[in-house]
C-alpha positions in Angstrom: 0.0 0.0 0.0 1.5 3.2 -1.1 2.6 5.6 2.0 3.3 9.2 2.3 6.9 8.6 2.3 5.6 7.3 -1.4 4.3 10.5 -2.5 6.8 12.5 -0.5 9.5 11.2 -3.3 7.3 11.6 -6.6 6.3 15.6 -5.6 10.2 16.3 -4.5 10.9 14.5 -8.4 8.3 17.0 -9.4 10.3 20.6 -9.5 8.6 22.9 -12.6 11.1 25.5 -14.0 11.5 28.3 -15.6 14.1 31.2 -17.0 13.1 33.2 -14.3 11.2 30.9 -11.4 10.8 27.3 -10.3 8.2 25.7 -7.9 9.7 23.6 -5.7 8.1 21.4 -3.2 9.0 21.6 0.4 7.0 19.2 2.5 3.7 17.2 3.2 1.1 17.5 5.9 -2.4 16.0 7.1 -4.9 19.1 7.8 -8.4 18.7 8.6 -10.9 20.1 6.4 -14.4 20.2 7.7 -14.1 17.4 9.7 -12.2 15.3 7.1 -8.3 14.8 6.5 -6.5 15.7 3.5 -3.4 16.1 2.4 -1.6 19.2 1.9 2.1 20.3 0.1 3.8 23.1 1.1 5.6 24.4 -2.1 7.5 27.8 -2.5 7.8 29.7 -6.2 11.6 31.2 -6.1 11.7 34.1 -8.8 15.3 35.0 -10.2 16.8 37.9 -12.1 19.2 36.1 -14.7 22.5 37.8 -16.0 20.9 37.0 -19.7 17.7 37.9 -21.5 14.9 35.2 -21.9 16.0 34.6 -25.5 19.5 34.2 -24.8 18.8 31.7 -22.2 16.4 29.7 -24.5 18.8 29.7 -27.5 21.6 28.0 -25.3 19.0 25.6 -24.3 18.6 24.4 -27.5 22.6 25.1 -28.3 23.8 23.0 -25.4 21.1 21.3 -23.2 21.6 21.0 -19.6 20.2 19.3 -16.5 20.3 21.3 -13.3 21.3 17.7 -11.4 24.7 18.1 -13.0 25.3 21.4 -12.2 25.3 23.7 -15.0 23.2 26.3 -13.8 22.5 29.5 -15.2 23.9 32.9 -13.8 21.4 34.2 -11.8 20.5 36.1 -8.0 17.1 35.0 -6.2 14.9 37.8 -6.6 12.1 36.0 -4.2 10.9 33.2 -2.4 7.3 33.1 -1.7 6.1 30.0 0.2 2.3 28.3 0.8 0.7 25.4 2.0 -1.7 24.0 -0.6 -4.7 21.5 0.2 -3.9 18.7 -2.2 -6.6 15.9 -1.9 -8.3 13.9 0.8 -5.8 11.5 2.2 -8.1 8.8 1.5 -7.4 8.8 -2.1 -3.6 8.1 -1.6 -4.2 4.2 -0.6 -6.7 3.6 -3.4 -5.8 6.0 -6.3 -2.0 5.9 -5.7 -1.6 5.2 -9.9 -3.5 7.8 -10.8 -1.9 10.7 -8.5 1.2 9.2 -10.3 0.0 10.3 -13.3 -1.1 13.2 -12.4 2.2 15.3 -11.0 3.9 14.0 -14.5 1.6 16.1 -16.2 1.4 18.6 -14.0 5.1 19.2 -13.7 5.2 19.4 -17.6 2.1 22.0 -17.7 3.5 24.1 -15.1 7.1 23.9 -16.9 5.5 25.4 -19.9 3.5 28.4 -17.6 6.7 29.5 -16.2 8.6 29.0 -19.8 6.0 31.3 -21.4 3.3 33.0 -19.1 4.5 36.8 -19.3 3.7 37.6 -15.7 5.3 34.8 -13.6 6.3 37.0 -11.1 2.5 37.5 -10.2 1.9 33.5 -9.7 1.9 31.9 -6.5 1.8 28.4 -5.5 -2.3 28.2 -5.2 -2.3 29.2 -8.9 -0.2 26.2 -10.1 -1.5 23.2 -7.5 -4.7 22.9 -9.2 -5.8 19.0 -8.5 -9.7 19.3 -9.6 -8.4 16.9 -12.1 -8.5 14.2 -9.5 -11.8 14.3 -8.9 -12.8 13.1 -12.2 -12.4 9.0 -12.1 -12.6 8.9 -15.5 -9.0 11.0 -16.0 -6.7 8.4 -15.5 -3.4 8.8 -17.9 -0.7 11.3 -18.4 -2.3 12.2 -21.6 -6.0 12.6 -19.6 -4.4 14.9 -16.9 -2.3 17.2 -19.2 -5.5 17.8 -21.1 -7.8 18.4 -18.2 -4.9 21.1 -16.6 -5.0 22.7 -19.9 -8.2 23.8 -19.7 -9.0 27.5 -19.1 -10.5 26.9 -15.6 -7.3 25.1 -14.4 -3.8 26.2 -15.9 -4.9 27.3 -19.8 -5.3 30.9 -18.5 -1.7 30.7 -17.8 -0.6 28.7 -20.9 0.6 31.1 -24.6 -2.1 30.0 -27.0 -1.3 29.2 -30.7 -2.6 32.6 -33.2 -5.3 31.2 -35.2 -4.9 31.9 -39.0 -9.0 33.4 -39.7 
């Protein structure tokens, strides 16, 4: 049966960057929510000022990619650090839905990615804004594919997301 020790390693796997901000996951909690227990994340969105423009930084990423694990990072100072506890989901779904929470923070870390590689006011987002897991209460979303879609609506993370010009 999957533990919290279990979801503690995929959400610190989980770390959504940026050029100019990452959200990184700090820790997980039980809180009581009208009488019932869920489980909640605290995550903190660091903002940085980098020593190159946007479109310097994402020409070298396609000139010479890089993992942060290996320690190429870029040239930058911490502008802010700006940390909240989110409500995730009741703590009841972690024993029986485990595969599907899975799921679920692979897209999400790939959504939120592309928010904080495009979204021209990243600087305004906090935590709340990204951790949107109303996908999980649809039983019927159960893939990588499912979730990505679902966060990409306009309610959840769209509103965040650039949108492809239509030619009229």
């Amino acid at each position: 049966m999957p533990t919290i020790a279990d979801l503690n390693e995929i959400l610190r796997g989980t770390i959504p960057r940026g050029p100019t901000a990452s959200l990184e996951y700090v820790d997980l909690m039980h809180v009581t929510v009208k009488g019932d227990l869920y489980l909640s994340a605290t995550y903190r969105i660091i903002l940085w000022d980098l020593a190159e423009t946007k479109e310097e930084y994402q020409q070298r990423l396609r000139d010479e990619p890089f993992s942060y694990n290996q320690g190429r990072r870029l040239s930058a100072t911490i502008r802010d650090v700006i940390e909240y506890d989110v409500t995730l989901f009741p703590a009841s779904m972690l024993k029986d839905q485990f595969p599907r929470i899975t799921q679920f923070f692979k897209a999400w870390e790939k959504v939120v990615t592309e928010v904080l590689e495009s979204y021209s006011q990243v600087n305004e987002l906090r935590p709340p804004d990204l951790l949107n897991t109303t996908p999980l209460d649809r039983k019927t979303f159960q893939s990588v594919e499912d979730f990505d879609t679902a966060l990409r609506q306009k309610s959840r993370l769209g509103r965040y997301l650039k949108l492809p010009l239509l030619n009229h």
